[in-house]
KEFIMI-384005 format. One record per residue (C-alpha): x, y, z; residue in three letters; residue number from 0. Coordinates in steps of 0.5 Angstrom, whole numbers, plus 2048, in hexadecimal, padded with zeros to 3 digits. Each point is the difference from the previous one (the first is absolute). Layout:
N
c1, c2, c3, rest, nr
X, Y, Z, ala, NUM .
...
//
This chain:
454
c1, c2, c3, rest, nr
8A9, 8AC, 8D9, unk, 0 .
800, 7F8, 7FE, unk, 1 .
7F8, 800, 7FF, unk, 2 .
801, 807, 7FC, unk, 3 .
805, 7FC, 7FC, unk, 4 .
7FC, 7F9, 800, unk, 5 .
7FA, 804, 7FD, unk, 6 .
804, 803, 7FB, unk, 7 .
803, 7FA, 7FD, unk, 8 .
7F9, 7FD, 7FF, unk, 9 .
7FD, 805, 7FD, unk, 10 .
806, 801, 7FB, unk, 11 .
7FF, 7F9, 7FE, unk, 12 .
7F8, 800, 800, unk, 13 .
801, 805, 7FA, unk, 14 .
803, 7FA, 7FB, unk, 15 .
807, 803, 800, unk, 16 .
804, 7FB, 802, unk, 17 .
7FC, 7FA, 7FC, unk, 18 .
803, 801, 7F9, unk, 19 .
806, 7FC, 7FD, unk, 20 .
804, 806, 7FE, unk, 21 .
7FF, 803, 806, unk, 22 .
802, 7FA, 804, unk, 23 .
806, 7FF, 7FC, unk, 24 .
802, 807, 800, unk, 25 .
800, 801, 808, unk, 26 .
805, 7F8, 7FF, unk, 27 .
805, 804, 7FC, unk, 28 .
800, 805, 806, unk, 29 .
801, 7FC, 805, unk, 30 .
806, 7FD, 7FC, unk, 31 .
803, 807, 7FF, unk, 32 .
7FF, 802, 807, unk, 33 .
804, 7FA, 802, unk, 34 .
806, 802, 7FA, unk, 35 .
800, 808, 803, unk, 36 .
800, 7FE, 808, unk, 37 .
805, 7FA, 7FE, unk, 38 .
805, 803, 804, unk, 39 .
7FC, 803, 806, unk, 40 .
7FD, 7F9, 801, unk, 41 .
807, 7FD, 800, unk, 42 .
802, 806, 806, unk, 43 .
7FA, 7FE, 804, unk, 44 .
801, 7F9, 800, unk, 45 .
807, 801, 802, unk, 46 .
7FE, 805, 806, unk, 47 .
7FA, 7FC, 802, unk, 48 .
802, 7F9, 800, unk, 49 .
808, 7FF, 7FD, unk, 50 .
7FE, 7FD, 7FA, unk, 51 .
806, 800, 7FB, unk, 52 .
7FF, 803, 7F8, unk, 53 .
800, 7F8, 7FE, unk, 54 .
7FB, 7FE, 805, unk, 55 .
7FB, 806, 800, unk, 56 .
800, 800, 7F8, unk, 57 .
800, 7F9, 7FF, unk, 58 .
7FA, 7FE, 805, unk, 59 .
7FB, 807, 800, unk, 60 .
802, 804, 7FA, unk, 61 .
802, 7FA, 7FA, unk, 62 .
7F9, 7FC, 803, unk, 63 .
7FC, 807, 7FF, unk, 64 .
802, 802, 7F9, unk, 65 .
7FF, 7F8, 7FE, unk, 66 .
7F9, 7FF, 803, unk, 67 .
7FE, 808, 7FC, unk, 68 .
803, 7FC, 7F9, unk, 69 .
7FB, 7FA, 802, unk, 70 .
7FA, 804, 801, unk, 71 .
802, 806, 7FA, unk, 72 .
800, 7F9, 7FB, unk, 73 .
7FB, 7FC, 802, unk, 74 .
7F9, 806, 803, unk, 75 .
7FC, 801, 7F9, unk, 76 .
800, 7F8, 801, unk, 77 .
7FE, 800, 807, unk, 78 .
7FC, 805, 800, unk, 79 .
7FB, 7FD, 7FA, unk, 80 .
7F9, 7FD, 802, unk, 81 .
801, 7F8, 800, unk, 82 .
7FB, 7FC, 7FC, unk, 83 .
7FC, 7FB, 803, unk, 84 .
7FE, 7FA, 7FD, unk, 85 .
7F8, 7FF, 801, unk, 86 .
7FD, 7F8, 802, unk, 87 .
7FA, 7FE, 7FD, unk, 88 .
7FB, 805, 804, unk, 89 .
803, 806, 7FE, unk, 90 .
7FE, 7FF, 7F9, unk, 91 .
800, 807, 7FD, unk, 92 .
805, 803, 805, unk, 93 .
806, 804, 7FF, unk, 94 .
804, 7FE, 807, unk, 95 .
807, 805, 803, unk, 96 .
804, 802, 805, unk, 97 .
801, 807, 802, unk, 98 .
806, 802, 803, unk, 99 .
7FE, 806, 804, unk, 100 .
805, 803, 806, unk, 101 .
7FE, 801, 807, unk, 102 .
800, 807, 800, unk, 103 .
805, 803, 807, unk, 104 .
806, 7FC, 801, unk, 105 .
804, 7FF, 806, unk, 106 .
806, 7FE, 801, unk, 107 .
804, 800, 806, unk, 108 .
807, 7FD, 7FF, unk, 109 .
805, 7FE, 805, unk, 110 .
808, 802, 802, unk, 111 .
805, 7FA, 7FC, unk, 112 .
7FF, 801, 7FA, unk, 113 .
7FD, 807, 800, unk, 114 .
7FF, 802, 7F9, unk, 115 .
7FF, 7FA, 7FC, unk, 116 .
7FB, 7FE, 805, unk, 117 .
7FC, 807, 800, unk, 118 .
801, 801, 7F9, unk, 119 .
7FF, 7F9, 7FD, unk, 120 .
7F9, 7FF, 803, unk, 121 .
7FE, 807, 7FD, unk, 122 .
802, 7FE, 7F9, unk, 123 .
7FA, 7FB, 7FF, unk, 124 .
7FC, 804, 803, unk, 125 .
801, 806, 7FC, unk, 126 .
800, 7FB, 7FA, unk, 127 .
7F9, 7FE, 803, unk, 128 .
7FE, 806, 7FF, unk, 129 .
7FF, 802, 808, unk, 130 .
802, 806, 803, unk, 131 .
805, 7FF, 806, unk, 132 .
802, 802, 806, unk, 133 .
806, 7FE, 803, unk, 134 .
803, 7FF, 807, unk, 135 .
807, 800, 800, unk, 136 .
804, 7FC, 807, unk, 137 .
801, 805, 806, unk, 138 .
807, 7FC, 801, unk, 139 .
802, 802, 7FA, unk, 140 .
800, 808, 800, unk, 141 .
806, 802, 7FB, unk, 142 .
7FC, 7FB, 7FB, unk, 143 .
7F9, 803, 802, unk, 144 .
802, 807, 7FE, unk, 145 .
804, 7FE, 7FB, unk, 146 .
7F8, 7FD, 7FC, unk, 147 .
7FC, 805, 803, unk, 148 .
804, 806, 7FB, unk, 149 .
801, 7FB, 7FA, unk, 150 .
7F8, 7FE, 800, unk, 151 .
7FE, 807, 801, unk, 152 .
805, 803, 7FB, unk, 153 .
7FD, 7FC, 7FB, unk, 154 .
7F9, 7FE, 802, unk, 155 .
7FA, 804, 802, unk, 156 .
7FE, 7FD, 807, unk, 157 .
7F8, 7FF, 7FE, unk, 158 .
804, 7FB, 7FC, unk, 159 .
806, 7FE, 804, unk, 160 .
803, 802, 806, unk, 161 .
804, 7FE, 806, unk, 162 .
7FE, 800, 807, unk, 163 .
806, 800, 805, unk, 164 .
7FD, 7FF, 808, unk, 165 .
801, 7FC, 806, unk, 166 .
7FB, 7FA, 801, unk, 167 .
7FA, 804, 802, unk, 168 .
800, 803, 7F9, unk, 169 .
800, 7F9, 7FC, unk, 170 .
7FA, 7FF, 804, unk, 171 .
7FC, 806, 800, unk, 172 .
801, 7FF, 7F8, unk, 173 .
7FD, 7FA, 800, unk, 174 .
7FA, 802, 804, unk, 175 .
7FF, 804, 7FA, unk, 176 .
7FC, 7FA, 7FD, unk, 177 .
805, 7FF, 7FA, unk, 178 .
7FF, 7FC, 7FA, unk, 179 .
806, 7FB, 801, unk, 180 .
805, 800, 805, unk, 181 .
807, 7FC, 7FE, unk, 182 .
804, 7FF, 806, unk, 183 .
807, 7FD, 800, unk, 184 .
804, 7FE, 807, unk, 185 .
7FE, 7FD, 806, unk, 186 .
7FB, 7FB, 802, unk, 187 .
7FE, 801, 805, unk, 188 .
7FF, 808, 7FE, unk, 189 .
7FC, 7FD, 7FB, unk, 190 .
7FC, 7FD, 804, unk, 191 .
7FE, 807, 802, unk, 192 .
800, 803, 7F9, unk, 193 .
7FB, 7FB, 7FE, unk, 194 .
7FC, 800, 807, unk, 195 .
7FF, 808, 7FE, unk, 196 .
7FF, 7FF, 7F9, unk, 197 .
7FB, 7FC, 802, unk, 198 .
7FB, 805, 803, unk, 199 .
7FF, 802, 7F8, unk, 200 .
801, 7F9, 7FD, unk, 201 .
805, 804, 7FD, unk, 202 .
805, 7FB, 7FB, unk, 203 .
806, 7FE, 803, unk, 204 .
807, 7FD, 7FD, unk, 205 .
805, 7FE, 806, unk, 206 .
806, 7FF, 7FE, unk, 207 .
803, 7FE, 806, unk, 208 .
806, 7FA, 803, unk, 209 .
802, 7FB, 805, unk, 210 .
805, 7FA, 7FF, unk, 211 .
802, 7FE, 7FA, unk, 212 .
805, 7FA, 800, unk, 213 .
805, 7FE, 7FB, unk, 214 .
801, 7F8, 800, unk, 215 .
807, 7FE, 7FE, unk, 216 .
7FF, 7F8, 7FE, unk, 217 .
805, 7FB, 800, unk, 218 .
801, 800, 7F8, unk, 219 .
801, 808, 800, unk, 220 .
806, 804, 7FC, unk, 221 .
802, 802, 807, unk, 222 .
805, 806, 7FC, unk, 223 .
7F9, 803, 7FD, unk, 224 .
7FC, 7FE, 806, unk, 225 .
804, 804, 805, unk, 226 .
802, 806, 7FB, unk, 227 .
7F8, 800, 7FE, unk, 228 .
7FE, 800, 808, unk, 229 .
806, 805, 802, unk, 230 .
7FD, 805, 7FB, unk, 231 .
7F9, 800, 801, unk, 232 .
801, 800, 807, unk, 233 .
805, 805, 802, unk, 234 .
7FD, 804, 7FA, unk, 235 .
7FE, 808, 804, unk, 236 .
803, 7FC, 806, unk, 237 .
7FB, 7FC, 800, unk, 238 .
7FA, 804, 801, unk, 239 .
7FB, 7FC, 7F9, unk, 240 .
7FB, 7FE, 801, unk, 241 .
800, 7FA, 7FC, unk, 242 .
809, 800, 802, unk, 243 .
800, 7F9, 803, unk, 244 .
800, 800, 807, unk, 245 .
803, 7F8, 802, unk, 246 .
802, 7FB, 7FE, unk, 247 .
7FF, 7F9, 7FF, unk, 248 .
806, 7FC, 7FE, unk, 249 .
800, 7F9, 7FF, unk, 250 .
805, 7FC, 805, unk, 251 .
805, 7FD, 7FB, unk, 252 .
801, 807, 7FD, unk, 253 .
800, 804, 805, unk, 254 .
807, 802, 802, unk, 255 .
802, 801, 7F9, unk, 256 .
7FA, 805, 7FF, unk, 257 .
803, 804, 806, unk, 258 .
807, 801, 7FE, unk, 259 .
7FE, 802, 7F9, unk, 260 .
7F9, 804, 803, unk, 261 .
807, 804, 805, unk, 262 .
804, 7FF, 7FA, unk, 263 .
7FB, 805, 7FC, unk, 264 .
7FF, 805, 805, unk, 265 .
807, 801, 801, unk, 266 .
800, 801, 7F8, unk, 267 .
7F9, 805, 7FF, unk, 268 .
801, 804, 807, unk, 269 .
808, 7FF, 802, unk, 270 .
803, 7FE, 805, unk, 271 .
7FE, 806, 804, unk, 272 .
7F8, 802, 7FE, unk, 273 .
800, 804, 805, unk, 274 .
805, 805, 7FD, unk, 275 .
7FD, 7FF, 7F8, unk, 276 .
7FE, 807, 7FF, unk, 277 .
7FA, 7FD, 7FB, unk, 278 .
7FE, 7FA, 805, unk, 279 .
7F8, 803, 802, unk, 280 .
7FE, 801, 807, unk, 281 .
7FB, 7FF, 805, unk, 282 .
7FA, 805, 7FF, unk, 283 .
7FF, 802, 806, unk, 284 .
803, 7FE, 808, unk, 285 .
7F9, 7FD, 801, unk, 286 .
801, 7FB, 7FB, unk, 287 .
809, 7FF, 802, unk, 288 .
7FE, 7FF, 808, unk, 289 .
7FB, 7FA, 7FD, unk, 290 .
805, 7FD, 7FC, unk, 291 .
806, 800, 803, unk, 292 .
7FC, 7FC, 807, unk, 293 .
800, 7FA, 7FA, unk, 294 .
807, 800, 800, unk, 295 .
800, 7FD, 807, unk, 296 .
7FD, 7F9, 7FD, unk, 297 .
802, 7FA, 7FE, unk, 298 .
807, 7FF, 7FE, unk, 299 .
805, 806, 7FC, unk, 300 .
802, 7FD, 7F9, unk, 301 .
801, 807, 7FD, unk, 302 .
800, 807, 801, unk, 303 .
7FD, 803, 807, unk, 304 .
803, 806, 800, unk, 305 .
7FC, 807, 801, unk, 306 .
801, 807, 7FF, unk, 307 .
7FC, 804, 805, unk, 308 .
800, 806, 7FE, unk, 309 .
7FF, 800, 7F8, unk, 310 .
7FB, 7FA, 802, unk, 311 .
803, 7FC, 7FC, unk, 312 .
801, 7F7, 801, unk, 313 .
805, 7FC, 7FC, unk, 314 .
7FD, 7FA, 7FB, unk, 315 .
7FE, 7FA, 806, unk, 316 .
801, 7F8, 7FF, unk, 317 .
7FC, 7FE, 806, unk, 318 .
800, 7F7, 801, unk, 319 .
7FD, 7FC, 805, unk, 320 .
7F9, 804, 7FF, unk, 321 .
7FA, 7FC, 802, unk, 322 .
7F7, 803, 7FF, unk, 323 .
801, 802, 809, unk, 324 .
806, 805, 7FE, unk, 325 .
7FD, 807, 800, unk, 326 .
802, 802, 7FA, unk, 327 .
7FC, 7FA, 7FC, unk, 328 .
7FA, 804, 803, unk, 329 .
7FF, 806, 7FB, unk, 330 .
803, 803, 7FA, unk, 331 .
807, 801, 801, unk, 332 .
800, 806, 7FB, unk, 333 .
808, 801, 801, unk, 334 .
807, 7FD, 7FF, unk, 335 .
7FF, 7F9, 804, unk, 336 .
800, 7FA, 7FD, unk, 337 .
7FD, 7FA, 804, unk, 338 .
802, 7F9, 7FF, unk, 339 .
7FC, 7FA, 801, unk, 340 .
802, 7F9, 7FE, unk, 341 .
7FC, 7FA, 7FC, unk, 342 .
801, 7F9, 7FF, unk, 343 .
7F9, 7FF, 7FC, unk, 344 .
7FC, 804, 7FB, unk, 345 .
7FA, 7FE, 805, unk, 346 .
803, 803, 804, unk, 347 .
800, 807, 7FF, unk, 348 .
7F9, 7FF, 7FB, unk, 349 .
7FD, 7FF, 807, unk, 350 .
804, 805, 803, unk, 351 .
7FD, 805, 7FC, unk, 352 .
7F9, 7FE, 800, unk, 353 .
800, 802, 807, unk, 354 .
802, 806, 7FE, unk, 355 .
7FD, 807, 7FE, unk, 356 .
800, 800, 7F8, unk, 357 .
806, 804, 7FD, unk, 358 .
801, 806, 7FB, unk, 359 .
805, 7FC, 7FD, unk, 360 .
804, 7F9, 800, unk, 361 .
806, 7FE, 7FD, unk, 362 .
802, 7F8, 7FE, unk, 363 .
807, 7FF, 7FE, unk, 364 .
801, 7F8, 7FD, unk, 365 .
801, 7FD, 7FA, unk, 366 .
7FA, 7FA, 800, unk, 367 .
7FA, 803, 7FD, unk, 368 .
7FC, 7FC, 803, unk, 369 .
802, 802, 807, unk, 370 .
800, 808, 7FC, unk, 371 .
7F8, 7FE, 7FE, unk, 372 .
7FF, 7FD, 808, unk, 373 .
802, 806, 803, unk, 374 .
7FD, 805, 7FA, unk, 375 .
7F9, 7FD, 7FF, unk, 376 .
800, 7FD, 808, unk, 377 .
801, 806, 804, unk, 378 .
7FC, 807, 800, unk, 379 .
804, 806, 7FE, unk, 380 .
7FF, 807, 7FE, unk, 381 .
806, 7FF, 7FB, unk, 382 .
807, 7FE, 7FF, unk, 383 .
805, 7FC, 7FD, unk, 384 .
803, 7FA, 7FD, unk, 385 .
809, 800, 801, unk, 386 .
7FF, 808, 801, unk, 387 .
7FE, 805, 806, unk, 388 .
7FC, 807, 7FE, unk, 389 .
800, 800, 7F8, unk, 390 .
7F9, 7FD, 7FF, unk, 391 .
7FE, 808, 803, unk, 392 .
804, 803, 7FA, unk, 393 .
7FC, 7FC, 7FA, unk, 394 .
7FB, 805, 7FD, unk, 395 .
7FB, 7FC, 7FF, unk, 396 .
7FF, 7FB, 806, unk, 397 .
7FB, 802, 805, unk, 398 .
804, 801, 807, unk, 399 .
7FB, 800, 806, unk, 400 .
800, 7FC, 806, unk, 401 .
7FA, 7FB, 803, unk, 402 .
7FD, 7FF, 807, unk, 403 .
805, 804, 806, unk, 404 .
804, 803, 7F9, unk, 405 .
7FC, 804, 7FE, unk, 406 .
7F9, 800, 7FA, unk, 407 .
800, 802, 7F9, unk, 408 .
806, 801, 7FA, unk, 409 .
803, 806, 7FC, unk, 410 .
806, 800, 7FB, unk, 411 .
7FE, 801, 7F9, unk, 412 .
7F9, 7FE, 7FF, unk, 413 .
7FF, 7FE, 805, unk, 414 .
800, 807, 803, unk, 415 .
7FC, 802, 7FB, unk, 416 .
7FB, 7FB, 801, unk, 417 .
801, 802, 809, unk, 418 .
7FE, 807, 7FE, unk, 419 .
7FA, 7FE, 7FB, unk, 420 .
7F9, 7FD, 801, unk, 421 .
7FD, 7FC, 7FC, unk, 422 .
7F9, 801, 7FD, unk, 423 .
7FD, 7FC, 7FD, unk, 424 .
7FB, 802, 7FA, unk, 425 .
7FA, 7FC, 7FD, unk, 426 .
7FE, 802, 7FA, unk, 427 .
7F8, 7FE, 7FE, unk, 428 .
7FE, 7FF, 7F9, unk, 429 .
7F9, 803, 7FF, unk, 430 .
7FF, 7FD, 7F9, unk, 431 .
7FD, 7FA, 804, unk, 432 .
7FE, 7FE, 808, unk, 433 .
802, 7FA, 803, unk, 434 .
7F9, 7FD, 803, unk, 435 .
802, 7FB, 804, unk, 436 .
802, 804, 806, unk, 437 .
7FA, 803, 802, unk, 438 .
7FB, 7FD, 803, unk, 439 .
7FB, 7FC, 7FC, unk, 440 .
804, 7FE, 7FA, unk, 441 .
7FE, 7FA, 7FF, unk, 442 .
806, 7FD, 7FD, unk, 443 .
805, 803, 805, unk, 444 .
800, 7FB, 806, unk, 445 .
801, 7F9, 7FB, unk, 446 .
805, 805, 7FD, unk, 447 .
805, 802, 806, unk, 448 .
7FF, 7F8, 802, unk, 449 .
803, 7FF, 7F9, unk, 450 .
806, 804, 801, unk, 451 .
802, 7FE, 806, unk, 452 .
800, 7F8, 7FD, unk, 453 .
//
């Protein structure tokens, strides 16, 4: 069935269809009414699946959708135009340019956090590009899952778009179908293995991947925004984001006020007790609730704790006196607890985090730009931001990817045109004349080439 299918999106791209501008702009408006007419059984889903309250789940999967459609409607016909090249002096009598050429049949396979917006996004630019698309949905996410395999297959054919729901033996029998590219968001180590797969037929991969993003609160912060900022970012989805911060470095002279005002805010988003907000998102699943409440055990309690079994659901944790040997400083939290670690120097912290795997995201909160531009320009970083958590992924035209252990590749906006789209470039020869001096024998080319290297 998977190899029929495979077979029959390349075929249906092989016949042009998908290449037009009208084309592509009219499936675009599709995939934007498709998300208005299963607005509500979207909300419904993420609430069954993960919780997520009407505000939550409009505000990071739907609005970012509808916004990352807009972008691309705007701007198609001029990304999708041949970029002319200016030629140097051998190439007189040419006309230089650039194609954009899609790949042809798109995977992409999506994780369970945010399991529309990051099944859909992807699938935007690919379809802009031109591509056909198969997408995996997230097995832990069954409602959802359901839910995007009707609203595809009620507004798509599947030779053009369609969803595949399986366990993990079916993402890998689709990737043994030798696809034309393979987007892949979630772990780092499952994309260790994506990437080993897909190397079998030098298959082009985007991972978007995780690890440790840190948030650094300096000593000249706005300490009120900091910890408002770091609150929202972090216990955002209950923390499962991969770009949430998953600790903490606070500078000595401030830290205690950081961590009354870091309590003061939970108190104020989630109540005095999260555990019976009916809006407050679970843990997806048992596996994940048993590895995170093992972390509550560490360090020394400033806030929260508190754990309901049954609805798998973990109160937003402070955690202070925090050091790299402790076992929650090992791997990505990906949950509602934050550890604390604290600096005297920016030294410091610089060497600790060159010591460490490169991070999706980092988070710098100060107010001296020089230390803003030491932290930015000297540390490698998938992306973040400065005096903020989380907003640099909103923004449309920023580029949003990780680098090293977080992940290969960017999307949003053009850049997720760009993802989806080869770039052929195209030499156009005059034959009004010939340039004599690149084949053997010219008599001027050798003294003509050592004059254009002076």
């Amino acid at each position: 069935m998977i190899q029929t299918l495979v077979e029959r999106q390349k075929h249906y791209f092989n016949s042009g269809e998908t290449k037009p501008y009208a084309f592509r702009k009219s499936q675009l408006l599709q995939l934007q009414k498709m998300l208005k007419t299963f607005e509500a059984p979207i909300l419904k889903a993420l609430k069954f699946d993960l919780n997520k309250s009407e505000f939550e789940a409009y505000s990071s999967e739907i609005l970012f959708l509808q916004n990352e459609i807009n972008e691309h409607l705007n701007h198609l016909k001029q990304w999708m135009a041949p970029t002319k090249v200016k030629n140097p002096l051998t190439h007189t009598g040419t006309k230089s340019y650039i194609l954009k050429e899609p790949y042809g049949a798109t995977l992409v396979i999506a994780p369970w956090n945010y399991p529309v917006h990051l099944a859909i996004a992807p699938v935007i630019g690919a379809l802009a590009a031109g591509n056909t698309v198969i997408l995996k949905p997230s097995e832990l996410t069954p409602t959802v899952s359901w839910v995007l395999k009707r609203m595809v297959e009620t507004y798509f054919p599947p030779e053009y778009f369609t969803v595949v729901e399986g366990e993990k033996e079916t993402t890998q029998q689709l990737i043994d179908q030798n696809m034309d590219y393979i987007f892949f968001t979630g772990s780092t180590s499952v994309g260790r293995q994506i990437m080993s797969q897909a190397s079998n037929y030098l298959t082009p991969v985007t991972l978007e991947l995780g690890g440790k993003s840190p948030a650094i609160v300096d000593s000249d912060a706005n300490l009120k925004l900091a910890a408002k900022r770091i609150t929202w970012g972090k216990f955002t989805n209950a923390g499962q984001t991969c770009i949430a911060p998953d600790y903490v470095y606070v500078h000595e002279d401030v830290k205690q006020r950081f961590l009354t005002l870091l309590s003061s805010y939970i108190e104020s988003f989630y109540g005095h007790f999260p555990l019976q907000n009916p809006d407050y998102t679970r843990i997806v699943n048992k596996q994940h609730f048993d590895r995170l409440t093992e972390y509550l055990h560490e360090g020394t309690l400033i806030h929260g704790g508190q754990i309901d079994e049954i609805n798998t659901t973990i109160e937003p944790t402070v955690l202070d006196d925090i050091t790299w040997d402790a076992a929650i400083m090992k791997d990505e939290i990906f949950g509602p607890i934050l550890p604390i670690m604290t600096f005297e120097h920016m030294d410091e912290v610089m060497a600790d985090m060159d010591r460490q795997h490169k991070p999706l995201a980092l988070y710098y909160f100060g107010e001296d730009e020089t230390e803003q531009r030491r932290v930015t320009e000297g540390l490698s970083f998938g992306g973040g931001c400065i005096n903020d958590t989380l907003y640099h992924v909103a923004h449309p035209r920023l580029p949003f990817g990780g680098v090293g252990n977080s992940g290969m590749g960017a999307y949003h906006g053009k850049a997720s045109f760009d993802t989806f789209t080869h770039a052929k470039s195209i030499t156009k020869q005059t034959t009004a004349f010939d340039q004599s001096f690149r084949y053997p024998g010219s008599k001027f080319g050798l003294a003509l080439m050592k004059k254009w290297l002076d």
